[in-house]
Each structure stands twice: as C-alpha cells, then as structure tokens.
N, C-alpha and C positions, 0 to 999 in steps of 0.2 A: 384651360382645363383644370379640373377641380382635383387636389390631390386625393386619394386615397388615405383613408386610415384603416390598418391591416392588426391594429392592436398590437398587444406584446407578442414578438416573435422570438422571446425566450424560450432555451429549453425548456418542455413540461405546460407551455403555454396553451392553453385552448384545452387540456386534458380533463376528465371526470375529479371531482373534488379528490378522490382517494389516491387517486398518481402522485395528482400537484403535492398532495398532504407528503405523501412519499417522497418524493423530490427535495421536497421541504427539509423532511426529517435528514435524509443523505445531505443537503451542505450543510444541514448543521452541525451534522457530528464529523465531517468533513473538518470543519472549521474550529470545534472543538479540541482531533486531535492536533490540526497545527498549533493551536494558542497550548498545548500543553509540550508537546516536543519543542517546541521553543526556550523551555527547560531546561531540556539536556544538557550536561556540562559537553563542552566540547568534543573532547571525544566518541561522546556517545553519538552526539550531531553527526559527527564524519561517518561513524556504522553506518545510521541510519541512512542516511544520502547513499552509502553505496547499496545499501538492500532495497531500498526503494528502484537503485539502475539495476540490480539484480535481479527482482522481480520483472520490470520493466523488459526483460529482453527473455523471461518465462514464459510474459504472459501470454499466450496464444493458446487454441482450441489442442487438445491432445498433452497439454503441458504436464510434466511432471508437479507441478505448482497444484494443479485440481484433481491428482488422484486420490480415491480414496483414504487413504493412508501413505503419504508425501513418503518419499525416501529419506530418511535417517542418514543417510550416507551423504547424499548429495546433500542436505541441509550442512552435514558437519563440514564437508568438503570446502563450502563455499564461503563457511564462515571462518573457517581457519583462512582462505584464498582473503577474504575480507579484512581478518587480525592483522595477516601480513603487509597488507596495502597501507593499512590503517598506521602501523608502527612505521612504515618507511616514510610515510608524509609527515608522523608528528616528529622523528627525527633522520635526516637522510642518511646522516655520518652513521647511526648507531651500528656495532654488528648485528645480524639475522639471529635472534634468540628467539625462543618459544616465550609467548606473553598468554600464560592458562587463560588469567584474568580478562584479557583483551578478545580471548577466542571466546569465552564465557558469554561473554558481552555483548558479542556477534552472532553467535549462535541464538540467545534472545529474543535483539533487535531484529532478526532477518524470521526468525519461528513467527512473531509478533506480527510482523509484515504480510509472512503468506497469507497468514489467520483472517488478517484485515482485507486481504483482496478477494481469499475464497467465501467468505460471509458477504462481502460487497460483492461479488459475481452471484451469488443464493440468491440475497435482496432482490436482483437486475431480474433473474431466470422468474422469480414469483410473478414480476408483476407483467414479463411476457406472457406467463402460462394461465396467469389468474386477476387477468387485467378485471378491476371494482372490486376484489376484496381486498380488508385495510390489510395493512403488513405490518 
C-alpha cells in the first residue's frame, strides 16, 4: 500500500496566503518577546512568570482580563498578592515589609501582560470575523 502524503499538518497549514502571513507575523513577535524578557534581571523574571500564571487562570470568555476598561483594583490587588510571593521566594527568613518598588514592578509587568493577551485575543477575533483581509 502506497503511503500517503497529507503535506504540512502544521497550524495555519493549507490556509489562504493572508492567515499563513498572520500566523507568521504572531510567532514571530511571539518569539521576539521571549528573546527579550530573557533580559529581565531576576526579579523581574520571577513577576513575570507569576502574571503570566495570573493571566493564565483569567483567561476565559466573561473574564475581567477583556473588559472594556480592566479593574484598577483587581490589577493593584493582584500585583501587591504578586510583590508579596515575589519577596518571600527571593528571601524566606526576611520579615513581611511593604516593597513600593517590587509592587511597582508587578503592577507593570502583570498591566503589560493583560495588554499583550487582549491585543492577541483582537488579532484571533479579526481574522475569525474577517477571514482574507491582511491584519
């Protein structure tokens, strides 16, 4: 029996030139921002890793993450909730102090984050809604 060849059965494969193009452009800036947060001094790594699990357990349909205008509360909340994880992992012994600097930092990295998912969930909705125009 003669095998089959079924071509590339990558994501985005077999699509009109303007998806693929799309596709294309998303892991590149994909891969863009990893090779730059790869920067981060330490610290800011550890933020980011927990806003990224932060986001990660927002994201779903109804989420406070895609409302129009995000809660201010809940971002501050989550990034002070962040600060404090942050400081007990880089020192266990230390006392519980307020680190302005560290909630600053958090508050940021996690604002940066929704920004990055809600523009990448935009991107997704365009090219369901208005599948062959370029994006």
């Amino acid at each position: 029996m003669e095998r089959q060849d079924f071509g590339d059965l990558s994501p985005g494969a077999g699509l009109f030139p303007a998806a693929e193009d799309a596709l294309s452009r998303e892991r590149l800036l994909r891969e863009e921002v990893w090779k730059m947060r790869s920067y981060y001094p330490e610290t800011a790594r550890r933020l980011w890793r927990q806003a990224e699990e932060n986001c990660d357990k927002m994201e779903y349909e109804g989420s406070l993450m895609y409302d129009e205008y995000p809660d201010r509360l809940m971002v501050r909340l989550l990034a002070s909730k962040m600060a404090k994880e942050a400081a007990r992992e880089m020192d266990p012994d230390r006392e519980e102090k307020e680190e302005p600097w560290l909630e600053e930092m958090a508050r940021v990295l996690l604002a940066d984050e929704i920004c990055r998912r809600r523009c990448r969930r935009q991107r997704r909705r365009q090219r369901i809604w208005a599948p062959g125009f370029p994006i």
